[in-house]
N, C-alpha and C positions, 0 to 999 in steps of 0.2 A: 341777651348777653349773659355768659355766665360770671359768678360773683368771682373777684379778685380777692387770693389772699391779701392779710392785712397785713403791712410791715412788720407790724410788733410779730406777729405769730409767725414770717418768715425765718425772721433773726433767733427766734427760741427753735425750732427747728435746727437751723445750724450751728446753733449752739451745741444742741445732743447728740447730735452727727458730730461736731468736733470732739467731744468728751470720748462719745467709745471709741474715734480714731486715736486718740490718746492714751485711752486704758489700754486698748490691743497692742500700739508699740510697745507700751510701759510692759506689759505681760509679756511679749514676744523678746523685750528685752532683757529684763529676770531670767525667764525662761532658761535662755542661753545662757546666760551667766550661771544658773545653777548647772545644766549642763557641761559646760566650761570646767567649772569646780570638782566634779567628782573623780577626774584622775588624780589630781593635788590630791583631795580626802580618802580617795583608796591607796594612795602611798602612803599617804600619814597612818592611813590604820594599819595598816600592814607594819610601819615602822616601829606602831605601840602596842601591837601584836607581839612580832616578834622581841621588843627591850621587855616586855611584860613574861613573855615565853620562856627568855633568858636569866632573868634574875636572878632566882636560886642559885645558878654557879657563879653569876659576880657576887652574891651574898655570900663565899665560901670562898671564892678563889678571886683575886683582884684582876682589872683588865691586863693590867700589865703583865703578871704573872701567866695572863691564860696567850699574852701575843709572844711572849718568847719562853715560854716552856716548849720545852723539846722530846715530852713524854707522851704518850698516848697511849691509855692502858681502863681503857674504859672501867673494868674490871674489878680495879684496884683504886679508884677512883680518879686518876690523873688523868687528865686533859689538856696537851698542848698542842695551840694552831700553827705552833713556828714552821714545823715541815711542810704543811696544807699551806702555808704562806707564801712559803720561798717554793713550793712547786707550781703554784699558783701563778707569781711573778714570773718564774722562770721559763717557764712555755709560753705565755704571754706577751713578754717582753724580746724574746729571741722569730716569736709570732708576726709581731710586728717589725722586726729589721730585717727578716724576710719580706716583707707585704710593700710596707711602705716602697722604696724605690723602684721598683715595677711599676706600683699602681700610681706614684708621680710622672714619671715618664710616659705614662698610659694615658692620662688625665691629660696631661700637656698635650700630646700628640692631638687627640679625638677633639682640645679643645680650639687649638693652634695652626695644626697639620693640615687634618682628615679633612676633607670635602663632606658635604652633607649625606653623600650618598653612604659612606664609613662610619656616620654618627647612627646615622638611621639604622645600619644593621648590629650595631655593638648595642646600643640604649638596650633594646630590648631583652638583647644577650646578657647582660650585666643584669637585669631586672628578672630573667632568668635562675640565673646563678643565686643571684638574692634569694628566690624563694624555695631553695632545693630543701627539704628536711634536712637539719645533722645529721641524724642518723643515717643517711644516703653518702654525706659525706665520710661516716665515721668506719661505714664498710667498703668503701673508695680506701680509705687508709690501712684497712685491716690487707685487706686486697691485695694494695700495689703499693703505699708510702714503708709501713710495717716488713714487707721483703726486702725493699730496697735501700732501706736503713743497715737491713741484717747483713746482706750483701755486697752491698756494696760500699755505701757510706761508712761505715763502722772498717771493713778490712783499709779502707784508703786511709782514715784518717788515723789505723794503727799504724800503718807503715810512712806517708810523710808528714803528720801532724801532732804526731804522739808529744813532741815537745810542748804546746799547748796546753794547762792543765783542764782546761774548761775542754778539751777535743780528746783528751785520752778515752779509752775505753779498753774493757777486754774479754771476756766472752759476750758479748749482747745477745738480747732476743729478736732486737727490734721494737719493743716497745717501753719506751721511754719518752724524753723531752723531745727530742727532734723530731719524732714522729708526732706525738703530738701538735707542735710549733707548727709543721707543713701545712698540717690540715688544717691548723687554725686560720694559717697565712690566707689560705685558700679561701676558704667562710668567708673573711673581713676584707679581701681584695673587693668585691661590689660596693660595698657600702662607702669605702676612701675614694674610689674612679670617680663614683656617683657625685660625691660632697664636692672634691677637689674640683670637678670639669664643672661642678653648679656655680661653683667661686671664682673660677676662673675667667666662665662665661660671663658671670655678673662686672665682672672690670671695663669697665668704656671703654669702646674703642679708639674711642679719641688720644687714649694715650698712647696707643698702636700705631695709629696713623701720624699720631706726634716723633715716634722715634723712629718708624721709617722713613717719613721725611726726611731727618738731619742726617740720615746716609746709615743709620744701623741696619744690620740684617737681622731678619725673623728670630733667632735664638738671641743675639743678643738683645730685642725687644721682650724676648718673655722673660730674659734672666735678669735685665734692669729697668723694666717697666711693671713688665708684668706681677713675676711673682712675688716681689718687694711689697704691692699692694696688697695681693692676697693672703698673703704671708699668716696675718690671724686667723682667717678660714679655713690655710688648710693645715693650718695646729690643731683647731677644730674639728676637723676631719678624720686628723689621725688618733686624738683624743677618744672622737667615739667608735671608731674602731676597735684601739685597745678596751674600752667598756664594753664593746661588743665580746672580743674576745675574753676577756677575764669572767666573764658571766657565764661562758658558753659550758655546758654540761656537758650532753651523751655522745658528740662527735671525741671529745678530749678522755671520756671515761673510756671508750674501746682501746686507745691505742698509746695509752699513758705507762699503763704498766699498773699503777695504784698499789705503789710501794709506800708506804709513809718514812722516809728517810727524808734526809738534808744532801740535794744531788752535790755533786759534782762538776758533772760534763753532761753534756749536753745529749751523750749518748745511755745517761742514768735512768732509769725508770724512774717516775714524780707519783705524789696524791695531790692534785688542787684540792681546794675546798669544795666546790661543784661536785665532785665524784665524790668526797667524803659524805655529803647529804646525801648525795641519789644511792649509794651504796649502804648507805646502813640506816639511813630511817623507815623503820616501819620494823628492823628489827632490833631484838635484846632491847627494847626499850622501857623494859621492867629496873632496868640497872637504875639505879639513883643517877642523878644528872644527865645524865645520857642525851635524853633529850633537849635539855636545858645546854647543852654541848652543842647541840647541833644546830640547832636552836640560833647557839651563838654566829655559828659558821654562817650562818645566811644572814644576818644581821651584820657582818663584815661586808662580805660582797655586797649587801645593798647598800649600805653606805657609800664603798669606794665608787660604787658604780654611778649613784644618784653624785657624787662630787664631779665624776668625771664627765656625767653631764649635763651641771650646768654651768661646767666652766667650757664646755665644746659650744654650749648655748650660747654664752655672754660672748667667744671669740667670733662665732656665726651672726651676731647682733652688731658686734662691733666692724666688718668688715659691709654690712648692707648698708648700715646708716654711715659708713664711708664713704659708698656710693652713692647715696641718695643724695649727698652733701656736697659733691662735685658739679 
């Protein structure tokens, strides 16, 4: 008969065999966590990059003084982001009240409507569109949005809109806000579809099936069950869209115009701040500040942009653990 281990020497064995099963999660756990951690530490560095990059002209010129100066004269040494601000908004902001209402009634429909066979062929269309280059978009604009401005939107809206002070216009090029704002509308339509129809789907349907029960029809279930619920999500939604587009550079740089003024109307040529960086860094940057200017510009947008999402975050958190809680 051959010899039997002895207890005592069984238990020490599975003792050591527990120990490195133990070290390996512990390690496979850290692991990830450090992992995990270095998009947070590559934003942080970048954040102490660029307020480090910047200094020199808040050592000189106050933040206040550099968000509503209205000068830009590199040259001469004055610096103000107020035009690059308010162009920046303005294509942005006119970006989204284009986008938004399509891309809710779109979301509705594909989440509400469509049969599966409708979802199946949009998902990937929309996941499509998501990944096109800007710059594909921004000669789509140059192309077909940029004539059509010239053409035809700009002569319409001299002859019945002109009362409007934000619609006036009078010789255009075609490259200005509106043209811009199209293309953006365009860009940030995948990414709202996508959010909104994700939020919408995530609603039980128990409350679907609760309101058509008591005798409501289908709209009136999405307009007083449904989207009442989803309601933070798809603030969220539209949230990071506008971040999307306020960030956006080379599609908004072809067909802005890149006038540095304080617009108008909507049919004005703008400078965002996006175009201000891609357009002049790398050059004149012997001038004092210059770069320290520019420097600034991106340290604004990264700012607004890092607020605007993690409050898309926290509305995206608050509408699952809604759910989850139901």
């Amino acid at each position: 008969m051959g010899m039997q281990p002895s207890p005592k020497k069984t238990v020490t064995l599975s003792n050591a065999a527990l120990r490195r099963r133990v070290f390996k999660d512990q390690f496979a756990g850290k692991s990830f966590f450090i992992l995990t951690s270095l998009p947070l530490l590559i934003v942080l560095l970048i954040l102490i990059t660029l307020a480090l990059r910047t200094w020199p002209i808040f050592a000189k010129q106050s933040v206040l003084e550099l968000l509503v100066g209205q000068i830009w004269k590199p040259f001469k040494g004055q610096f103000g982001y107020y035009p690059f601000i308010l162009g920046t908004l303005w294509v942005t902001v006119l970006a989204m009240l284009l986008a938004v209402p399509p891309c809710m009634f779109t979301a509705i429909y594909l989440s509400e409507y469509a049969g599966s066979a409708m979802r199946t062929f949009f998902k990937p269309l929309l996941d499509l569109l998501a990944g096109i280059p800007s710059v594909v978009y921004g000669v789509w604009g140059l192309v077909v949005v940029v004539p059509w401005v010239q053409k035809t939107a700009a002569p319409f809206s001299k002859q019945w809109l002109s009362f409007m002070p934000f619609l006036r216009t009078e010789n255009t090029t075609g490259y200005g806000i509106l043209a811009g704002s199209i293309v953006l509308a365009v860009m940030v339509t995948p990414v709202i579809i996508s959010i909104v129809f994700e939020v919408l789907h995530a609603v039980p349907f128990g409350l679907r099936e609760a309101s058509l029960a008591m005798g409501a029809t289908r709209w009136q279930t999405v307009k007083s069950a449904v989207l009442p619920r989803a309601f933070p999500g798809i603030l969220a939604a539209v949230v990071l869209g506008f971040s999307r587009a306020f960030g956006e550079t080379m599609a908004v740089l072809m067909v802005v115009g890149n006038v540095a003024q304080i617009p108008k109307s909507v049919f004005d040529p703008a400078y965002p701040l996006t175009a201000l960086i891609a357009n002049n860094y790398g050059e004149m940057l012997s001038i004092p500040l210059y770069d320290a200017a520019l420097m600034g510009a991106a340290l604004i947008l990264l700012i607004v942009i890092l607020i605007f999402n993690i409050l898309a975050t926290l509305g995206l958190r608050r509408v699952y653990k809604g759910m989850h809680n139901l």
